[in-house]
C-alpha positions as MATLAB code, in Angstrom:
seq = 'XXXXXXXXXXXXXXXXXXXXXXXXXXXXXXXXXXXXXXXXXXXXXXXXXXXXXXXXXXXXXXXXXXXXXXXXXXXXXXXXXXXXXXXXXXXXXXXXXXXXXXXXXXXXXXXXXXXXXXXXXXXXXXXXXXXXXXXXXXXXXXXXXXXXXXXXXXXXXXXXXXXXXXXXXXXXXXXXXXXXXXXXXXXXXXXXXXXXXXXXXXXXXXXXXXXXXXXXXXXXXXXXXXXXXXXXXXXXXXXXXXXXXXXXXXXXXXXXXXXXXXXXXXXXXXXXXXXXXXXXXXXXXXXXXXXXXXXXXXXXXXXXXXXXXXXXXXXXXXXXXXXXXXXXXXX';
ca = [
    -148.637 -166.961  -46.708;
    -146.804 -169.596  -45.925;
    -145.682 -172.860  -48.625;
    -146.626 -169.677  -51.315;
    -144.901 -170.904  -54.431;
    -143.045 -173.387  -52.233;
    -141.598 -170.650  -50.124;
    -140.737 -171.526  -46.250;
    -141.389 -169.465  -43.209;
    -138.352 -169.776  -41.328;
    -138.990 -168.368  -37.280;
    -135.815 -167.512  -35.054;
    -136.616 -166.769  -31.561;
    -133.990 -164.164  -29.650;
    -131.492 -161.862  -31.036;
    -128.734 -163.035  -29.453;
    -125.357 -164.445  -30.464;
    -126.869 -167.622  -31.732;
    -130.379 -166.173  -32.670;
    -128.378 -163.235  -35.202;
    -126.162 -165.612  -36.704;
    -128.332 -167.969  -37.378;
    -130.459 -165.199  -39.027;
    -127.658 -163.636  -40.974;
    -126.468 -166.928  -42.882;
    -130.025 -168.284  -43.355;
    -130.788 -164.675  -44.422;
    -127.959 -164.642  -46.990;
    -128.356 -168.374  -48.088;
    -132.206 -168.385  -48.251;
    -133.831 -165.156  -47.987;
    -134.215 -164.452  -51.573;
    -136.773 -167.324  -51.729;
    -137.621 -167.819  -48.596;
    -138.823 -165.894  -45.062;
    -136.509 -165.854  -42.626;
    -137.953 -163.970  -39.331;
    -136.341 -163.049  -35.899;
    -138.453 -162.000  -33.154;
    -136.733 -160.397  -29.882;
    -138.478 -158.049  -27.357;
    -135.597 -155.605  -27.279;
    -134.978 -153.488  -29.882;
    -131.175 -154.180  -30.282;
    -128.558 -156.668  -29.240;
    -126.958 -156.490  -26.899;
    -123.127 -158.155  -27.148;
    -122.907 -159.568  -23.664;
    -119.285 -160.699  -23.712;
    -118.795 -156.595  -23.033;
    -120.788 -156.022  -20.232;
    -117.321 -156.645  -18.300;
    -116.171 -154.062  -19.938;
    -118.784 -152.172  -19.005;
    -118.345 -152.432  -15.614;
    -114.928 -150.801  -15.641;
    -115.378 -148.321  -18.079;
    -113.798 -149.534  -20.829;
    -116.736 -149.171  -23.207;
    -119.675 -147.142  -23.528;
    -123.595 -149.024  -24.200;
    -123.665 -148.162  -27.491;
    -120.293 -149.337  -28.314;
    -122.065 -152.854  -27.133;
    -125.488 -152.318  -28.958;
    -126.836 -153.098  -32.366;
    -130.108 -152.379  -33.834;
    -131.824 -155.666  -35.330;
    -133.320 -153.884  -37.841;
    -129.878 -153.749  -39.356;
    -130.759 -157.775  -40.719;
    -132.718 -156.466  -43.077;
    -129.501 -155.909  -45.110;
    -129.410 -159.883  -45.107;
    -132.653 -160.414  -46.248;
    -134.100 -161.105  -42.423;
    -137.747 -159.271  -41.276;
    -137.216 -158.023  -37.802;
    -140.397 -158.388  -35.337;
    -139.800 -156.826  -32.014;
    -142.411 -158.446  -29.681;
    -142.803 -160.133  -26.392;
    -143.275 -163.791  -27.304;
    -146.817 -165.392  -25.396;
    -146.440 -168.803  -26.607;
    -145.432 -171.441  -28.619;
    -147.389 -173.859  -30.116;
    -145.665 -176.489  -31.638;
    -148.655 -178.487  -32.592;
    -150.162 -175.447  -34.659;
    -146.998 -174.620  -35.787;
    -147.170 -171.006  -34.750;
    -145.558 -168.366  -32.273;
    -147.901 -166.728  -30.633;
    -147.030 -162.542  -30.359;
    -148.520 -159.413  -28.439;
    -150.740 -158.657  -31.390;
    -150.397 -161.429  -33.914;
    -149.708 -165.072  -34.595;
    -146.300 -166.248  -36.738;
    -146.627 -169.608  -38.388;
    -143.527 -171.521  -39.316;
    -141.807 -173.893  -41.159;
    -138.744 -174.372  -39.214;
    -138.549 -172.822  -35.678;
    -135.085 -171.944  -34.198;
    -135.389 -171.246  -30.476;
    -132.480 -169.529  -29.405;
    -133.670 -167.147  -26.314;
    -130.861 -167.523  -23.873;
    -131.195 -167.936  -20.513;
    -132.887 -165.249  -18.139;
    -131.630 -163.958  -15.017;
    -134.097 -164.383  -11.875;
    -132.747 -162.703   -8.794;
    -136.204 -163.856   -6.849;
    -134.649 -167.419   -6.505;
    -132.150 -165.931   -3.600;
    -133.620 -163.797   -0.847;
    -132.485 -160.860   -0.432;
    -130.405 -160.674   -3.993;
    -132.117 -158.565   -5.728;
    -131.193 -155.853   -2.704;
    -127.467 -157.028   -2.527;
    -125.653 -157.619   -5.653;
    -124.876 -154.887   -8.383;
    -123.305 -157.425  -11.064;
    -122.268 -157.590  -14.692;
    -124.901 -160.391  -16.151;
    -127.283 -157.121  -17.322;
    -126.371 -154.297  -19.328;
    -128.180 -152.012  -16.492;
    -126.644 -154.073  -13.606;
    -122.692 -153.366  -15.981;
    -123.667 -149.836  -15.770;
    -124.760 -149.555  -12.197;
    -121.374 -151.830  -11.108;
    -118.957 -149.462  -12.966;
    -120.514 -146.463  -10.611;
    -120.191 -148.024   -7.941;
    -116.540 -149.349   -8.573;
    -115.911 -145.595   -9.419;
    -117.284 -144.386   -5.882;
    -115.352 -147.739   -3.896;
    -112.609 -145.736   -1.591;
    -111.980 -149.376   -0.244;
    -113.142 -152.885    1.961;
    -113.970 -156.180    0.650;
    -115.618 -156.842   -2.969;
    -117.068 -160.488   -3.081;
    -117.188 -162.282   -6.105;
    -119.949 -165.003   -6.212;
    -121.632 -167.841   -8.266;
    -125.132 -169.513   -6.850;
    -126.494 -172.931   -7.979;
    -127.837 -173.808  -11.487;
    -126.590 -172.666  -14.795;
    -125.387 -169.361  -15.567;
    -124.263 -167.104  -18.708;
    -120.423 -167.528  -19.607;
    -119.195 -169.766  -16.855;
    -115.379 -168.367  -16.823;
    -116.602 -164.455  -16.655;
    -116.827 -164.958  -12.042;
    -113.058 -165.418  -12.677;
    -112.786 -162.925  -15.454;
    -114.544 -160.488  -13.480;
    -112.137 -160.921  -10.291;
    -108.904 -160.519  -12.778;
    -111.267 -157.274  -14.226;
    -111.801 -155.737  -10.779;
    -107.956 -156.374   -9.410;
    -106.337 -154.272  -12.480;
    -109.024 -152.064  -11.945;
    -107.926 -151.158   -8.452;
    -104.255 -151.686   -9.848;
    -104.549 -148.826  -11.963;
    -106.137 -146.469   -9.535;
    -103.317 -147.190   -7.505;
    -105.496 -148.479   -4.266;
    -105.257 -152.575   -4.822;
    -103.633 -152.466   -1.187;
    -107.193 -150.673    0.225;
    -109.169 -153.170   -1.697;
    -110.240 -157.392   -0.650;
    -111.153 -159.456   -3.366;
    -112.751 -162.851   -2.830;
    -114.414 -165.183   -4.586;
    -117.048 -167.739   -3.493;
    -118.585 -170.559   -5.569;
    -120.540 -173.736   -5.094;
    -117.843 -175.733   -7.130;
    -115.300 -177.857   -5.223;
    -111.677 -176.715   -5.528;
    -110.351 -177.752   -8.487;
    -106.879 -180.434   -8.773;
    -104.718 -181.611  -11.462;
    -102.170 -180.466  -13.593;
    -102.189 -176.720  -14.433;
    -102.783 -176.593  -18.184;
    -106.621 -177.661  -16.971;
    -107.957 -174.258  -17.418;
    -109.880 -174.700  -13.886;
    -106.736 -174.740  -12.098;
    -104.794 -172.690  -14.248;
    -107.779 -170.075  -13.252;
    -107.699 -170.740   -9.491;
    -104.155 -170.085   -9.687;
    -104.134 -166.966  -11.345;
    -106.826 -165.612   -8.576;
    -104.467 -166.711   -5.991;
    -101.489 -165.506   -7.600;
    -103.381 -161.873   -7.739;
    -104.042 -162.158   -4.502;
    -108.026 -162.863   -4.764;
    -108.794 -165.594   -1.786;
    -110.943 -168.509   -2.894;
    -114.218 -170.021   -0.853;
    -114.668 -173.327   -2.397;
    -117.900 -175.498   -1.893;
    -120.300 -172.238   -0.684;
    -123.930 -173.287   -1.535;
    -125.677 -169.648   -1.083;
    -128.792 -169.841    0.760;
    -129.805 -165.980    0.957;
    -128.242 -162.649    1.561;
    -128.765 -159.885    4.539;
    -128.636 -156.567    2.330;
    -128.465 -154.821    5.583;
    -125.739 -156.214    7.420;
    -124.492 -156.902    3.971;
    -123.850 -160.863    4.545;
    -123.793 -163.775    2.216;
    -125.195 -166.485    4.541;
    -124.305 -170.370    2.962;
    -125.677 -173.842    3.941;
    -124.219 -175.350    7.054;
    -123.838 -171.933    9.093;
    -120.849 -170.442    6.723;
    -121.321 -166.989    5.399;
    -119.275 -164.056    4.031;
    -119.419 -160.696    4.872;
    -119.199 -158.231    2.670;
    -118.719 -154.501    1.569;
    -119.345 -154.527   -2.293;
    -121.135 -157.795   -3.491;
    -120.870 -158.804   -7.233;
    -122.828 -162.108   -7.309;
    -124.036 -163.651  -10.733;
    -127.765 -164.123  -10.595;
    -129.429 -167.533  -10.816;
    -130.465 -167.997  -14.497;
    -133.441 -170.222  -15.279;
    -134.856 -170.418  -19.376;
    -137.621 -167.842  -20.245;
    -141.056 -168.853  -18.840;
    -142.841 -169.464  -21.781;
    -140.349 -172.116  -22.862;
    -141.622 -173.825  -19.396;
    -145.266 -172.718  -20.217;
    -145.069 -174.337  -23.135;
    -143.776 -177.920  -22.324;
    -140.306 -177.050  -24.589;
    -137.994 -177.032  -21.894;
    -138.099 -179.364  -19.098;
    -135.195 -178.579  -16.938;
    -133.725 -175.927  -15.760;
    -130.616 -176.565  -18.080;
    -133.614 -175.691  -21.213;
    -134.950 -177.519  -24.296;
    -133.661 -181.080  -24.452;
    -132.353 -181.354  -28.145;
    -130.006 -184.102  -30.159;
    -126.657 -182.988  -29.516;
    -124.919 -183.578  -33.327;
    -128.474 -181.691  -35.021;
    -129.767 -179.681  -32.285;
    -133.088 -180.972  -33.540;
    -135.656 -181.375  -30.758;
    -138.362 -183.839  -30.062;
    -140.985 -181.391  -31.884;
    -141.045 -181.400  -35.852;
    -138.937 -179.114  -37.381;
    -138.231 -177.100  -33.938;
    -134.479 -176.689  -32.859;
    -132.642 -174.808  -29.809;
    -129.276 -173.437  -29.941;
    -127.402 -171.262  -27.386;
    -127.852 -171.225  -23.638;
    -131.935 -172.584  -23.947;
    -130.584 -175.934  -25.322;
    -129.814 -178.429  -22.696;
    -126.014 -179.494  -23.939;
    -123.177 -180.737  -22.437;
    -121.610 -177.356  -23.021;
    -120.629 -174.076  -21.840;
    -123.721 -171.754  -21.659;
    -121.682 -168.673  -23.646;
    -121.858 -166.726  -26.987;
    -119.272 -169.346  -28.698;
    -120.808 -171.954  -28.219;
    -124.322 -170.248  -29.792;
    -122.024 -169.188  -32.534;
    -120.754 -172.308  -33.743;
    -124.317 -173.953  -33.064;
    -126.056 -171.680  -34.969;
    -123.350 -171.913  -38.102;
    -123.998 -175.744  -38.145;
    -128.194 -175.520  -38.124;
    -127.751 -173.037  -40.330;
    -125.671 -174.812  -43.095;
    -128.174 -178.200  -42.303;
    -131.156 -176.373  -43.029;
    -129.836 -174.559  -46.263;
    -128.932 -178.161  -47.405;
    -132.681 -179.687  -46.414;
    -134.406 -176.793  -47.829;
    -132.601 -176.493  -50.923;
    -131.554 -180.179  -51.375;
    -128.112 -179.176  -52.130;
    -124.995 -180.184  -50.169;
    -124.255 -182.624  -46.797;
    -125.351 -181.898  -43.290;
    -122.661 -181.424  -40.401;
    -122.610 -182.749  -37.376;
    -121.961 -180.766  -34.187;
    -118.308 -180.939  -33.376;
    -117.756 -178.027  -30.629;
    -114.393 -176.207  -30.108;
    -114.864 -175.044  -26.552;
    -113.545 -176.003  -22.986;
];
């Protein structure tokens, strides 16, 4: 029961980066006197910033998996569960076969990949953004006897916005080291103008490095849809890109039920206070790629969110200590 002998229910939604932090210090700094609950419909997380590696071999899926039942050790109940809704008048989260009141809700479910919003994508790209779609683009790397791998990025917000590049500089040593970079055209397309200024600006500094590898750049290509069979990027204004291997990050919207529920209301996610990451709902917060920030959308920043929240709700619960603000160390 919740408020038993003054005990909260504290409710963390998404085992991500920012979702098992969060858990781990609130687990640590409250969970001998209070609940502190993650839900996630997978069984294990997953550490995204890997999937790169992934694709070229460099590590195995269960190098890159973790079981959340291993937060137990910190004093956190695991629930693995689909979440149905959220109802932040009732103060509950609504599961496959029960309901989860709360105290303090932490959304921190990420952003989801939805191939539908390009036609013809979900035919075309094998990419990195999935653990399946890491595992599927390191076969067919390993089968690639040579032609012309695009590199893409559509509209909207995406996971890890400097992984396009990473993945280019991933893919060219890749080919390096098989000894067959001359049999092999990299490009990269994106909807971003090209970047100018001086070179420590770590946009140019990364267009650079493409071209200096050799990797040509198509700046200002909006993506309209994608011809699997003739294997052709078409763009707005009658450009498009031909292709033999396409690695294209999917669009990435927030999970529906955050839009089912009124939380978020873009498709940048939940609109929260930037120092507090408090929303406009009592005593619900977002952290990580679902909170609308002016931020990256990567695993740091959800790290160094979730720290903060953390520390400001061990200080409101227990009345002990000063709240942070939000001061980000990212680019």
């Amino acid at each position: 029961m919740r408020r038993l002998n003054g005990r909260k229910q504290i409710v963390i939604l998404g085992g991500g980066s920012g979702g098992v932090v969060a858990a781990t210090n609130l687990g640590r700094k409250l969970g001998h006197d209070h609940d502190v609950i993650l839900i996630d419909k997978r069984a294990d997380h997953l550490f995204m910033p890997a999937f790169l590696f992934l694709m070229v071999g460099e590590r195995q899926t269960s190098d890159i998996t973790r079981s959340l039942g291993h937060l137990a050790k910190r004093n956190v109940k695991f629930i693995q569960s689909e979440i149905l809704s959220i109802d932040s008048t009732r103060q509950e989260v609504v599961l496959q076969n029960e309901k989860i009141a709360y105290d303090y809700l932490i959304v921190s479910l990420g952003l989801q990949t939805r191939p539908d919003l390009v036609a013809g994508f979900a035919e075309a790209s094998t990419h990195p953004w999935e653990l399946e779609g890491a595992a599927k683009l390191r076969d067919a790397l390993a089968a690639f006897r040579g032609g012309r791998i695009i590199v893409g990025v559509p509209l909207g917000p995406y996971r890890c916005p400097p992984a396009p590049y990473e993945a280019q500089w991933m893919i060219d040593d890749y080919f390096r080291r098989k000894d067959m970079r001359d049999r092999v055209q990299i490009e990269y397309f994106t909807r971003d103008p090209e970047p100018a200024g001086e070179h420590r600006n770590p946009v140019v500094w990364m267009d650079a490095e493409s071209r200096r590898r050799n990797i040509k750049q198509h700046y200002e290509f909006v993506v309209n849809s994608i011809d699997p069979e003739k294997k052709i990027v078409h763009g707005l204004y009658h450009y498009s890109i031909s292709y033999d291997l396409l690695v294209m990050v999917p669009p990435h919207r927030p999970a529906q039920v955050l839009f089912d529920c009124g939380l978020a209301e873009t498709e940048n996610g939940i609109r929260v206070d930037y120092q507090s990451m408090k929303t406009k709902w009592e005593n619900v917060y977002a952290i990580g790629d679902c909170a609308d920030m002016p931020a990256s959308k990567s695993g740091g920043v959800a790290h160094q969110e979730a720290d903060v929240l953390a520390h400001n709700l061990t200080v409101e619960i227990t009345r002990k200590g000063r709240p942070l603000d939000l001061w980000l160390h990212t680019i």
